[in-house]
C-alpha beads as a LAMMPS data file, in Angstrom:
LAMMPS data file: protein, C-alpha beads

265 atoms
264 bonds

1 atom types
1 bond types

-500.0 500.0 xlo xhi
-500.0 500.0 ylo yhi
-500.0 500.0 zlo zhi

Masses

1 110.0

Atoms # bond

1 1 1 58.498 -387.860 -236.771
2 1 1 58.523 -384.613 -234.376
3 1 1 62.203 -385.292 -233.695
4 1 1 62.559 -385.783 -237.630
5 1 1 61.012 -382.343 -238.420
6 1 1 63.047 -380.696 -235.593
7 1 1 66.273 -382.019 -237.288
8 1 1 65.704 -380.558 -240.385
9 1 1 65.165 -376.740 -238.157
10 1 1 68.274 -377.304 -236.674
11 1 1 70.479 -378.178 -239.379
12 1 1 68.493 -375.642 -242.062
13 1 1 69.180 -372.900 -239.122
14 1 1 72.723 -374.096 -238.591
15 1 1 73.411 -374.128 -242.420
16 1 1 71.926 -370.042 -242.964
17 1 1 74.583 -369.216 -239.886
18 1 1 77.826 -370.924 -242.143
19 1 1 76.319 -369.332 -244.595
20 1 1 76.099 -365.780 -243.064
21 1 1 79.617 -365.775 -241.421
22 1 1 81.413 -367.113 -244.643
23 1 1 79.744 -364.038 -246.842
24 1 1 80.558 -361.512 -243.972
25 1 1 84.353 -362.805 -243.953
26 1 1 84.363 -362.740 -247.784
27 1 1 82.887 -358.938 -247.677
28 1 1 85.641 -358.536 -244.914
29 1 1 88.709 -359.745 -247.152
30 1 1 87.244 -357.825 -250.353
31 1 1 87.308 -354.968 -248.347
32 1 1 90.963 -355.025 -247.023
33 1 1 91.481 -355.967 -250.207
34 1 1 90.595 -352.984 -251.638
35 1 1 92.296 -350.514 -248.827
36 1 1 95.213 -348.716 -250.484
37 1 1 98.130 -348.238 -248.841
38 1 1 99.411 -345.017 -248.537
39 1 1 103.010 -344.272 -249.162
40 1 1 104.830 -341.381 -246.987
41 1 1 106.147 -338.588 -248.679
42 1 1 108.687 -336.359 -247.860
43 1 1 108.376 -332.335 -247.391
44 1 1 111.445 -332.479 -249.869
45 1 1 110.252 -334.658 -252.270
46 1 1 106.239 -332.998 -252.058
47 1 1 108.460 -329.257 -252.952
48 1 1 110.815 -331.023 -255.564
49 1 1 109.685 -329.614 -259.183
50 1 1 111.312 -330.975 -262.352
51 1 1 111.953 -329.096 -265.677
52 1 1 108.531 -330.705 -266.956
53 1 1 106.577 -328.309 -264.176
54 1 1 108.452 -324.878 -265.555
55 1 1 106.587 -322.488 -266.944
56 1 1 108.131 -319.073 -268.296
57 1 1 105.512 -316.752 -267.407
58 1 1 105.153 -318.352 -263.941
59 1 1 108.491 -317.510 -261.642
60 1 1 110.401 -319.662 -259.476
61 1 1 111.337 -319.056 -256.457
62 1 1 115.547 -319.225 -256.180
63 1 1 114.989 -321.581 -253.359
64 1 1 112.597 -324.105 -254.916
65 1 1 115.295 -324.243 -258.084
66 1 1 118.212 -324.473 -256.189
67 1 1 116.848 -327.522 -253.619
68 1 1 115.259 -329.454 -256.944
69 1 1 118.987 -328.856 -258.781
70 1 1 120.778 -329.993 -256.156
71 1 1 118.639 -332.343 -254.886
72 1 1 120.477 -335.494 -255.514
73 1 1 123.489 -333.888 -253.390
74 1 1 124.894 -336.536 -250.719
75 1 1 121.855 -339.587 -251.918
76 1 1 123.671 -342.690 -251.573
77 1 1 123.247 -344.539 -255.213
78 1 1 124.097 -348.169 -256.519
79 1 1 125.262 -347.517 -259.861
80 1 1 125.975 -349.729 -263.400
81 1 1 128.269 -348.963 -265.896
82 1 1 131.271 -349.877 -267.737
83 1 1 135.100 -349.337 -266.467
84 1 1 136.973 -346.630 -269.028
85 1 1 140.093 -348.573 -270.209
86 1 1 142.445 -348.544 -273.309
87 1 1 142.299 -352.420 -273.820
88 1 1 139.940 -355.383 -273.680
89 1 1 140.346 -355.708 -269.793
90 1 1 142.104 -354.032 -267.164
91 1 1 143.046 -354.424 -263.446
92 1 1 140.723 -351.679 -261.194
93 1 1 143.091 -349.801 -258.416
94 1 1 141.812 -347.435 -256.213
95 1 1 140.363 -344.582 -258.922
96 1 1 137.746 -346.064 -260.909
97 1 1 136.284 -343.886 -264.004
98 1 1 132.792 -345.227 -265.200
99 1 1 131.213 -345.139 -269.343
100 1 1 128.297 -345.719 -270.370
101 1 1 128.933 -347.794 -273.203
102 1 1 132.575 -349.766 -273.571
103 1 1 134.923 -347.567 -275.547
104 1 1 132.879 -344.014 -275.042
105 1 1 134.958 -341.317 -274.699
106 1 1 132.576 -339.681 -271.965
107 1 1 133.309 -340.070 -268.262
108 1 1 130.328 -340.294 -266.586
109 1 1 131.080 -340.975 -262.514
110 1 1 134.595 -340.717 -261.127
111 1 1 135.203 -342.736 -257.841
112 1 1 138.008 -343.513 -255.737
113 1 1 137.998 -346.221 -253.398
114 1 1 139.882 -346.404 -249.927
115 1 1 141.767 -348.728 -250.543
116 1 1 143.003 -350.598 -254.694
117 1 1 140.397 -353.576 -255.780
118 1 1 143.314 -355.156 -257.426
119 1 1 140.258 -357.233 -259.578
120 1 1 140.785 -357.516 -263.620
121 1 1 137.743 -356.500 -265.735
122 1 1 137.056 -357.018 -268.919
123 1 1 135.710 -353.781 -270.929
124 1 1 132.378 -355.132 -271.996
125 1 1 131.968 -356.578 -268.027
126 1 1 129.291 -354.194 -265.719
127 1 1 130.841 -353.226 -263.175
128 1 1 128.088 -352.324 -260.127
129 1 1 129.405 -349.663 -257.890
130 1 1 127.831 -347.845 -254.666
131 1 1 128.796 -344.465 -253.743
132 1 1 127.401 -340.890 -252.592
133 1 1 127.419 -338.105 -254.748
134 1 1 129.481 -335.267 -253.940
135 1 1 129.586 -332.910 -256.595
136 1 1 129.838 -332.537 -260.405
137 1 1 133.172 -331.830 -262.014
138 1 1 135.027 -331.767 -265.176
139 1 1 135.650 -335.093 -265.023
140 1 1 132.096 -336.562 -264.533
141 1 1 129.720 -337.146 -261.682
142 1 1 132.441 -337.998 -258.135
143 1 1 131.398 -340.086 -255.350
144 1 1 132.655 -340.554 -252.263
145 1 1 132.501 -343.622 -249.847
146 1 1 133.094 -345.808 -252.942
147 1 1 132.246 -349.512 -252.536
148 1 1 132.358 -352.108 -254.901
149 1 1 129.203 -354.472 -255.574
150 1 1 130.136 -357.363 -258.228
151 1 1 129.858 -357.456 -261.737
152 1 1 127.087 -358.206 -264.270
153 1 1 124.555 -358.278 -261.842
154 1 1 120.755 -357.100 -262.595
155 1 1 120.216 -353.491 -263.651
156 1 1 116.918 -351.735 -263.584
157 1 1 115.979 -350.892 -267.237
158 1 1 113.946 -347.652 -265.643
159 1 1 115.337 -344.213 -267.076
160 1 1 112.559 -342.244 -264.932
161 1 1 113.986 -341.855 -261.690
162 1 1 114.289 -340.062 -258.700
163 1 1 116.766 -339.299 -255.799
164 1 1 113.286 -340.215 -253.313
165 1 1 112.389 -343.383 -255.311
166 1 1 115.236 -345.378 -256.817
167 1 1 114.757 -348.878 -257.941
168 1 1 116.726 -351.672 -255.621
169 1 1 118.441 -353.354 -258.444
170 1 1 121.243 -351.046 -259.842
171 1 1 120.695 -348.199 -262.126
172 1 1 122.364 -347.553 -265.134
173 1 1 124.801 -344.667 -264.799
174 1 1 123.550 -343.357 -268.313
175 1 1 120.377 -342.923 -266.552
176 1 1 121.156 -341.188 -263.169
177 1 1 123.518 -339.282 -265.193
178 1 1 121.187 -337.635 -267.287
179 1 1 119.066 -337.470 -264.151
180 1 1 121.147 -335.109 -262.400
181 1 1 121.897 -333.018 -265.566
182 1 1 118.197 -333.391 -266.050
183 1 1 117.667 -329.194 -265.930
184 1 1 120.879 -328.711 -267.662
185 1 1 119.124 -325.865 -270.704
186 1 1 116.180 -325.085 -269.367
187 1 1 114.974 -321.865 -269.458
188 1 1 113.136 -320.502 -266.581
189 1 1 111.825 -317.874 -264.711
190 1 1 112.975 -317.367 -260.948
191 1 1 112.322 -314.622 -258.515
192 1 1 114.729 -313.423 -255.325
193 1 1 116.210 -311.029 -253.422
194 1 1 118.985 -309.100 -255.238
195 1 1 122.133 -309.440 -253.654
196 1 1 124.836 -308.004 -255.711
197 1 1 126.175 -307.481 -259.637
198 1 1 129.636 -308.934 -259.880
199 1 1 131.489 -307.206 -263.149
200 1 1 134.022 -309.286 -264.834
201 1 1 136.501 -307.084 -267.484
202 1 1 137.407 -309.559 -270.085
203 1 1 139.599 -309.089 -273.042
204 1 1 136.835 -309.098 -275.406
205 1 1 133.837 -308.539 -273.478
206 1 1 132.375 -307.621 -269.988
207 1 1 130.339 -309.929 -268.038
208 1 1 127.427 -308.539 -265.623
209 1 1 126.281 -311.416 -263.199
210 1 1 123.519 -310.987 -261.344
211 1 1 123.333 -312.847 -257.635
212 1 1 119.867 -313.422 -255.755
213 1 1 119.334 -315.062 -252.636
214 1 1 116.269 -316.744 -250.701
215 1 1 114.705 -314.049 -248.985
216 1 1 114.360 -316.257 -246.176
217 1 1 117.962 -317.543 -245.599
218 1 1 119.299 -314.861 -246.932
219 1 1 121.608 -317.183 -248.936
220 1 1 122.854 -316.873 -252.642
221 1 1 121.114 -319.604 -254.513
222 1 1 120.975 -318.399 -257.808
223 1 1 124.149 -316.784 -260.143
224 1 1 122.745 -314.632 -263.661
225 1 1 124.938 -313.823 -266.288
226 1 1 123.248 -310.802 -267.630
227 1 1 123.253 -310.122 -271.566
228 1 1 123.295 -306.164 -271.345
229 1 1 124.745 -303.933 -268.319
230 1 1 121.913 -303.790 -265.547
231 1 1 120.681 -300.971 -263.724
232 1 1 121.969 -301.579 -260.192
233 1 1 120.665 -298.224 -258.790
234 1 1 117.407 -299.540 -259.831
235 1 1 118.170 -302.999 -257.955
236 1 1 119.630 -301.841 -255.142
237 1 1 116.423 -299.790 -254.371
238 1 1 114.348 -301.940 -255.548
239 1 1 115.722 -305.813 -253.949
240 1 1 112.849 -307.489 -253.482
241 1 1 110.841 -310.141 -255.609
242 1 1 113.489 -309.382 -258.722
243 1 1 112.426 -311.726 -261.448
244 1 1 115.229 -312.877 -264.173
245 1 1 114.906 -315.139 -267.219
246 1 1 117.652 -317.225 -268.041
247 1 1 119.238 -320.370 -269.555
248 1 1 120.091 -323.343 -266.845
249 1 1 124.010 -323.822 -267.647
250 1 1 124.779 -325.743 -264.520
251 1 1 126.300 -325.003 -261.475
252 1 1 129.259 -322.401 -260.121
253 1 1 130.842 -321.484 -256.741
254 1 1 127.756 -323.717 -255.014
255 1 1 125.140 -321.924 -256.839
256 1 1 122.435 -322.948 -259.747
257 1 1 124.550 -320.824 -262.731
258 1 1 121.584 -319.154 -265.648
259 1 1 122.799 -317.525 -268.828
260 1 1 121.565 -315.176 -271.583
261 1 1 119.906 -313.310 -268.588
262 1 1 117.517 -310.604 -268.840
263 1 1 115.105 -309.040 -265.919
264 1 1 112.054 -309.298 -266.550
265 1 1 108.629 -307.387 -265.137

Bonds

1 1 1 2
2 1 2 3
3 1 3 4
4 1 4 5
5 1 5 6
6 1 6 7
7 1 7 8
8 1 8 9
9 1 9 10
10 1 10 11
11 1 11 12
12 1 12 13
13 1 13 14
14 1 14 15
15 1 15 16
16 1 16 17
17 1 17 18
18 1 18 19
19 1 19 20
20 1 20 21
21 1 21 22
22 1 22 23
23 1 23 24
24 1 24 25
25 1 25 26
26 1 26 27
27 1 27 28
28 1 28 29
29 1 29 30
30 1 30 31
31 1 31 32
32 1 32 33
33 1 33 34
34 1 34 35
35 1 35 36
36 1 36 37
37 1 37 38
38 1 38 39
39 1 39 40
40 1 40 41
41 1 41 42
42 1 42 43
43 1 43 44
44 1 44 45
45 1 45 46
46 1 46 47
47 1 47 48
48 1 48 49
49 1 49 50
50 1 50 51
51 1 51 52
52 1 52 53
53 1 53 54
54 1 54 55
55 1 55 56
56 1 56 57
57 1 57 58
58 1 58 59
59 1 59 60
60 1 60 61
61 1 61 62
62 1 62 63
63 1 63 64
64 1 64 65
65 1 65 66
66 1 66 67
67 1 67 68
68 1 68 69
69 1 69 70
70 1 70 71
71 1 71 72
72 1 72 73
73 1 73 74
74 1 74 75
75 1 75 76
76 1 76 77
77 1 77 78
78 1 78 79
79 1 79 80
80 1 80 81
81 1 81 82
82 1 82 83
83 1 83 84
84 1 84 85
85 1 85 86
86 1 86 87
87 1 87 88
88 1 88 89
89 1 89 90
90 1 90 91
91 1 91 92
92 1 92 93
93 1 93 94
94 1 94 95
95 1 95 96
96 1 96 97
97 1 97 98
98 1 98 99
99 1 99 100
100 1 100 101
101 1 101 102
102 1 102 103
103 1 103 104
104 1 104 105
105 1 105 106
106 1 106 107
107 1 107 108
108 1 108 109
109 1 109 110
110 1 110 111
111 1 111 112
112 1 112 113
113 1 113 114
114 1 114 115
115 1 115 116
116 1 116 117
117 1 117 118
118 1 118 119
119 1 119 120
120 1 120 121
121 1 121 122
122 1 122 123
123 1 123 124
124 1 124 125
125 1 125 126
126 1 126 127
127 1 127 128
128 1 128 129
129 1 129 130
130 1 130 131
131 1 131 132
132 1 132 133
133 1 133 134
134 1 134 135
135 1 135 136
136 1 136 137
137 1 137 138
138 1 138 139
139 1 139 140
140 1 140 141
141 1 141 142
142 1 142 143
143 1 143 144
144 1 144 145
145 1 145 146
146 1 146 147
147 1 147 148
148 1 148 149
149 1 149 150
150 1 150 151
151 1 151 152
152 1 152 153
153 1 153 154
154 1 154 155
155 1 155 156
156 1 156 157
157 1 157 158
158 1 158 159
159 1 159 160
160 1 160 161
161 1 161 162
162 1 162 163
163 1 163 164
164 1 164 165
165 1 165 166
166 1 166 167
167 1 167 168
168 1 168 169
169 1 169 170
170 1 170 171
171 1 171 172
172 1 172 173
173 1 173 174
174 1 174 175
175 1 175 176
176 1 176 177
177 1 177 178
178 1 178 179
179 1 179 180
180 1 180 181
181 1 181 182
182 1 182 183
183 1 183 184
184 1 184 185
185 1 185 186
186 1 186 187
187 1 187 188
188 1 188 189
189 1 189 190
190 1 190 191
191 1 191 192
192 1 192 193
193 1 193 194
194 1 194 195
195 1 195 196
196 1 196 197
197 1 197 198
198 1 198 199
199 1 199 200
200 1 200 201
201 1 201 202
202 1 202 203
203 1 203 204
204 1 204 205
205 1 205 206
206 1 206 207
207 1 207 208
208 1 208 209
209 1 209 210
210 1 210 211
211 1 211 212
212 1 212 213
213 1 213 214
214 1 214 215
215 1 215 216
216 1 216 217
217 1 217 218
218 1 218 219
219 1 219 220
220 1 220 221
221 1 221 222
222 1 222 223
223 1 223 224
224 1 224 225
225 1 225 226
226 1 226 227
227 1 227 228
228 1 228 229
229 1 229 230
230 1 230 231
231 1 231 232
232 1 232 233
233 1 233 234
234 1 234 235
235 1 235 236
236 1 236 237
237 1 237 238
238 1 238 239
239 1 239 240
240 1 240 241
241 1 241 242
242 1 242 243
243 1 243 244
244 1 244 245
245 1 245 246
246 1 246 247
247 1 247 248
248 1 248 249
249 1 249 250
250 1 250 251
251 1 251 252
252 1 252 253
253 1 253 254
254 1 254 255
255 1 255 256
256 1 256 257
257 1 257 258
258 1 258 259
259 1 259 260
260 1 260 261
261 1 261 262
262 1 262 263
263 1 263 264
264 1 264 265
């Protein structure tokens, strides 16, 4: 009977220590459940700002506009879109021009490859692409280091992106497109070192622009087309912390172009 009774305390004791090291392993796994992990973040992308953030009575400075404009300078990019052609399919060479919709008019990337694909297309086929971006011209968006992917492959549907957090599957080149025209008419505040008033004699007009630079690099970041003549003995006594408020109209000579430009206190 004794040993009975001394069973039953062994297994009962053996049972609440199970017991106890299953519920301390369950609290264990909730808990790492519920750790988040913490993405790292860039310096870049923790100063980029985006035309949402802009606030006219609040000025920019030139440098913070010019790295956030430019910021999707030299990002490598996987791109979808469809091949500009005059007939229902084509054969690519070596100078691709991508549409964003078969038949548009619009050119939205221009890239040339090293070397001619020699590979026929059709003009409703997507054609996935992966390039750098160089710079913006007349002709569209041009990359450099052109490789071709395949066609009709998955696209992210996403039209909220980023050049710190792109999506792996391709994007649409509608989408980065509008992406890196993204501040393309905003108006805005910035404030900069005054560097210089350009004048430019036209035949029916004269043209006052307006350069400031980073006061810390000293370099021209930002180009102001002024709506009335300036007072440069003012500015050039006064060169520090000049605020002008402008239209965004895109870029020109390497700099963030603004237009309609007045100073402003």
């Amino acid at each position: 009977m004794r040993k009975t009774i001394l069973f039953l305390y062994v297994a009962v004791f053996c049972f609440s220590v199970i017991a106890c090291n299953n519920d301390t392993q369950t609290k264990s796994t909730d808990t790492n459940t519920n750790e988040e992990v913490t993405e790292e973040v860039s310096p870049e992308e923790l100063a980029r700002i985006t035309p949402e953030d802009i606030n006219l009575n609040t000025p920019v400075p030139v440098a913070s506009l010019y790295n956030s404009f430019f910021e999707w300078r030299e990002k490598e990019v996987v791109i979808a879109g469809y091949v500009k052609m005059y007939m229902d399919s084509a054969i690519l060479e070596q100078t691709v021009e991508i549409i964003g919709e078969p038949d548009s008019k619009d050119i939205l990337f221009k890239c040339k490859f090293e070397e001619e694909l020699n590979r026929n297309v059709k003009k409703d086929d997507i054609v996935i692409i992966k390039g750098v971006i160089a710079k913006k011209t007349y002709y569209g968006i041009e990359l450099s280091q052109c490789k071709f992917i395949g066609i009709n492959d998955d696209v992210a549907d996403t039209k909220d992106i980023n050049p710190y957090k792109l999506p792996e599957e391709p994007v649409l080149a509608s989408s980065l497109y509008n992406a890196y025209n993204s501040w393309d008419g905003v108006e805005i505040t910035v404030i900069g070192n005054y560097n210089s008033t350009t004048t430019s004699t036209l035949k029916d007009n004269v043209i006052w622009r307006i350069d400031l630079e980073d006061p810390e690099s000293g370099v021209n970041k930002i180009g102001c087309n002024m709506k009335s003549e300036p007072d440069n003995d003012y500015l050039k006594n006064n060169r520090s912390d000049v605020k002008i408020r402008g239209i965004i109209k895109g870029e020109s000579f390497g700099r963030v172009l603004m237009e309609e430009c007045e100073m402003v206190d």
